[in-house]
C-alpha positions in Angstrom: 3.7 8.2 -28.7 2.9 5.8 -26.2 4.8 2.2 -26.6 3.0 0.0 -24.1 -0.8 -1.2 -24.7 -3.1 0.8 -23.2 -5.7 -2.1 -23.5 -3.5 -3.9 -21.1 -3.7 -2.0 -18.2 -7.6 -3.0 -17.2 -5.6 -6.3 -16.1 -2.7 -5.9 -15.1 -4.2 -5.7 -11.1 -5.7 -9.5 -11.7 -2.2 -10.8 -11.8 -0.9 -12.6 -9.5 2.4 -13.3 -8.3 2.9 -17.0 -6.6 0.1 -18.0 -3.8 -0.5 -13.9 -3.6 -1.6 -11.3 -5.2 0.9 -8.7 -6.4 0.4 -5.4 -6.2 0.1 -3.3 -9.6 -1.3 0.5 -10.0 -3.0 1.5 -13.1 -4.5 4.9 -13.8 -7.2 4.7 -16.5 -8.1 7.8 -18.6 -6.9 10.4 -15.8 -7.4 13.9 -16.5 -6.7 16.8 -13.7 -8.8 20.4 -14.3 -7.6 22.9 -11.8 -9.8 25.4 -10.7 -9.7 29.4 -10.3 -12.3 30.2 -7.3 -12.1 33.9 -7.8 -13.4 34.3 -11.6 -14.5 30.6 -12.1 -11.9 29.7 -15.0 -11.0 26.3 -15.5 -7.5 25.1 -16.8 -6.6 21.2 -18.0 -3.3 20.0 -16.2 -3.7 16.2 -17.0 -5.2 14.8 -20.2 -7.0 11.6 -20.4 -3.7 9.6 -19.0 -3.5 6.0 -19.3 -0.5 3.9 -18.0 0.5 1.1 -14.8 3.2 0.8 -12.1 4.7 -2.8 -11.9 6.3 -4.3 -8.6 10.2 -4.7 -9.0 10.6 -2.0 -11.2 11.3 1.9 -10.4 9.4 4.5 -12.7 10.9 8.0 -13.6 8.2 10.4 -14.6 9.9 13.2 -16.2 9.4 16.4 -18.5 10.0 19.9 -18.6 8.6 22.4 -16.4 4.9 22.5 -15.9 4.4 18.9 -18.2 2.1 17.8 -14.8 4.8 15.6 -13.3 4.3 16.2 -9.6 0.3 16.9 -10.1 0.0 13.2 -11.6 2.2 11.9 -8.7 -0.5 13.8 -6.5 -3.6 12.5 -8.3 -1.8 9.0 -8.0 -0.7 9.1 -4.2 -4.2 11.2 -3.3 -3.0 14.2 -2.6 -4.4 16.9 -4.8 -5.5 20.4 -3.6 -8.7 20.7 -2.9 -9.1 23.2 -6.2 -8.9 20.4 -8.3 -11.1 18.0 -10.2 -10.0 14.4 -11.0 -11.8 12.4 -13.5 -10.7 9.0 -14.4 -9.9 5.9 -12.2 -6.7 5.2 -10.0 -6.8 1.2 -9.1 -4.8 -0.4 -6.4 -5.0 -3.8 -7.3 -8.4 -3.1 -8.8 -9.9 -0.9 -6.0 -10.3 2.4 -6.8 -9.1 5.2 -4.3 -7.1 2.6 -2.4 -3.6 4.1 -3.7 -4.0 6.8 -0.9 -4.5 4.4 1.7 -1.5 2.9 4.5 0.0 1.1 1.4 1.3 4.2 -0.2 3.9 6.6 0.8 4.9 9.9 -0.7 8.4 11.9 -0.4 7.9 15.3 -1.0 10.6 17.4 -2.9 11.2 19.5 0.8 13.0 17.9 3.3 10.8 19.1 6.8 12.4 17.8 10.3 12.7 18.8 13.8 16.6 20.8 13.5 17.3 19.5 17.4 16.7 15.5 17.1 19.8 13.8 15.7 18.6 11.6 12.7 18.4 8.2 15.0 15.9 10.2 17.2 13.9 11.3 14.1 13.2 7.9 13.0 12.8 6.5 16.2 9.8 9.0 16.6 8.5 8.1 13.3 8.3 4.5 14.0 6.6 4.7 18.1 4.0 7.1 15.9 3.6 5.3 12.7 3.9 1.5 13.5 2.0 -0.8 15.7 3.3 -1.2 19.2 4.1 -5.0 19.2 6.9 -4.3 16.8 10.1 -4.0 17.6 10.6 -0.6 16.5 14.7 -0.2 17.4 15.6 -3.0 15.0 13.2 -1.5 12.1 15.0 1.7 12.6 18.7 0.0 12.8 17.9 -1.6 9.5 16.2 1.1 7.8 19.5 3.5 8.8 21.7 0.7 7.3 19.8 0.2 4.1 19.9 4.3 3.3 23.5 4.5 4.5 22.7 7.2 7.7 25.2 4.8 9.8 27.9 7.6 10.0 25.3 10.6 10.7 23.0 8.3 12.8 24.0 10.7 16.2 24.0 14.0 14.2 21.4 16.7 15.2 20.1 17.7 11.6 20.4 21.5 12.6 22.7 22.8 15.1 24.7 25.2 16.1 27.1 23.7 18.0 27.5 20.5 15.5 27.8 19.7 12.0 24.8 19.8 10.1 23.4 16.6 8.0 23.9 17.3 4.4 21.3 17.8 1.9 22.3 14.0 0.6 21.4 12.8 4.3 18.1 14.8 4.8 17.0 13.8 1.5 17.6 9.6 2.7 16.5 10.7 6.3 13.2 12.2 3.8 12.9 8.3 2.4 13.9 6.2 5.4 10.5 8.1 7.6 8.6 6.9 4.7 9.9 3.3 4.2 9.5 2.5 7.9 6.2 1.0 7.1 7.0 -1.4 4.1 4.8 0.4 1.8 3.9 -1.1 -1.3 3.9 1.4 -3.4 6.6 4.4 -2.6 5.9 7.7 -4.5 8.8 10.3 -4.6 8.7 14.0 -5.7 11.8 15.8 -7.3 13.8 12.8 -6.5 17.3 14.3 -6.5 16.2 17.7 -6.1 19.1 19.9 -4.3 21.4 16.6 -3.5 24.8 16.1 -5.5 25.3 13.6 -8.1 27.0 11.1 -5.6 24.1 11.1 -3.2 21.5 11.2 -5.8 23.1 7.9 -7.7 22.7 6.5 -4.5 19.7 7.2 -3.5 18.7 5.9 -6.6 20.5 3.0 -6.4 19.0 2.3 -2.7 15.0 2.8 -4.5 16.2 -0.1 -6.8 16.9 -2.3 -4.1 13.7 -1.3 -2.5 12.0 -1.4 -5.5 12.9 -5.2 -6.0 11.8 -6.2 -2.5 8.3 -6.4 -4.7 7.6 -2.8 -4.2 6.4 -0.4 -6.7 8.7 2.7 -6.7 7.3 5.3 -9.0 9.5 9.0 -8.8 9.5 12.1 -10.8 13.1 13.7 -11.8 14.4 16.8 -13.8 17.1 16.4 -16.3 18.9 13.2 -15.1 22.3 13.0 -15.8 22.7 9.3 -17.8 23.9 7.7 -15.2 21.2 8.2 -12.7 18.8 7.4 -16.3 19.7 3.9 -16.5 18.9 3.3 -13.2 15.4 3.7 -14.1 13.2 0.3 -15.6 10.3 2.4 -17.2 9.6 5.8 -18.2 6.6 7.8 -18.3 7.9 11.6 -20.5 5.0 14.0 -20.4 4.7 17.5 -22.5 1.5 19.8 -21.2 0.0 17.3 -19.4 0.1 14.5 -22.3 1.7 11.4 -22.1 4.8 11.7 -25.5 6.1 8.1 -24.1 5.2 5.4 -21.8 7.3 2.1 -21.8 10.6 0.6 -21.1 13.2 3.4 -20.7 16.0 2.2 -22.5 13.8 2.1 -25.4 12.7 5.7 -25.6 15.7 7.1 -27.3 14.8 4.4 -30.2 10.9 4.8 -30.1 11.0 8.9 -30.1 14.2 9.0 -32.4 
């Protein structure tokens, strides 16, 4: 049961929020078939989706096992195997396709870093790769280790043998802080909280919140979150075999499904 209008979300990208445009994602009719090369059979992950991502708001896509959460955060961000076939549209502020682009970035559910760079060093990379060189990289790096709370593991090697290793907390916001070095405008996360404890995971989400109302869309999926970490969350997309069973304002879904 969806609660939103679908009929609303061929518009939602012509909004505009004061002198410019915001930015708003809408996905249109998305289905995902994936593909079996060897014998040719065909199997329906996605089903004919419909929904949109609003700046200032954080999204939780959630559902058991297999519902298709992180294969619609692919088909969103771009990033689906090259054994699939999407139908459907994916609109950036009405351009389609544009949602993979240098305004989007994705946290995968693994954390993967260097184990011999201390987690200063492995941002400061990032930003000399990843942002123009007329920036002033050191200060975007300061304030991206203040904002996700590295300050006290800033000089830690992530791996070492001769020093304590960052936690899984710190590697998962080391994880978000590579990916919010460029000011993306729309922030996709995979398995959120996977593997961290409840401390770091409320706030982590608590840090995506702040991000998200910088006039960012943050859109994550997350397994079985504690209610805490559930009213964190402005809108909620619940899936079930691929199918959308709620789409609307999370604190509403209890009421709507009940």
């Amino acid at each position: 049961m969806e609660s939103k209008d679908e009929a609303k979300t061929t518009d939602w990208y012509e909004l505009e929020a004061g002198e410019s445009k915001a930015t708003f994602l809408v996905w249109q009719d998305l289905t995902v078939i994936a593909q079996n090369w060897r014998n040719g059979a065909t199997r329906k992950l996605l089903h004919g989706l419909n929904g949109y991502a609003e700046p200032d708001r954080i999204m939780a896509i959630m559902g058991p096992s297999g519902s298709g959460k992180s294969t619609l955060l692919d088909a969103l961000a771009g990033r689906l195997s090259t054994n699939t076939i999407m139908k459907g549209n994916v609109l950036l502020n009405g351009k389609k396709g544009s949602a993979a682009c240098r305004d989007a970035s994705y946290v995968i559910q693994e954390d993967y870093f260097l184990g011999t760079l201390a987690v200063r060093e492995t941002l400061t990379h990032s930003a000399q790769l990843r942002l123009p060189s007329e920036m002033t990289n050191n200060e975007i790096v300061e304030e991206t280790i203040i904002k996700m709370g590295l300050q006290d593991c800033a000089e830690n090697k992530i791996r070492n043998w001769h020093s304590r290793e960052i936690s899984k907390g710190e590697k998962r916001r080391l994880s978000i802080s590579i990916e919010i070095l460029t000011q993306p405008r729309v922030l996709f996360l995979d398995e959120v909280t996977s593997g961290v404890d409840s401390a770091s995971a409320f706030f982590v989400l608590q840090v995506l919140k702040k991000i998200a109302h910088d006039g960012r869309i943050v859109v994550c999926s997350i397994h079985q979150p504690s209610s805490h970490l559930f009213e964190l969350f402005d809108d909620l997309l619940l899936l079930s075999c691929g199918e959308t069973i709620y789409f609307g304002d999370a604190k509403f879904v209890v009421k709507v499904i009940n």
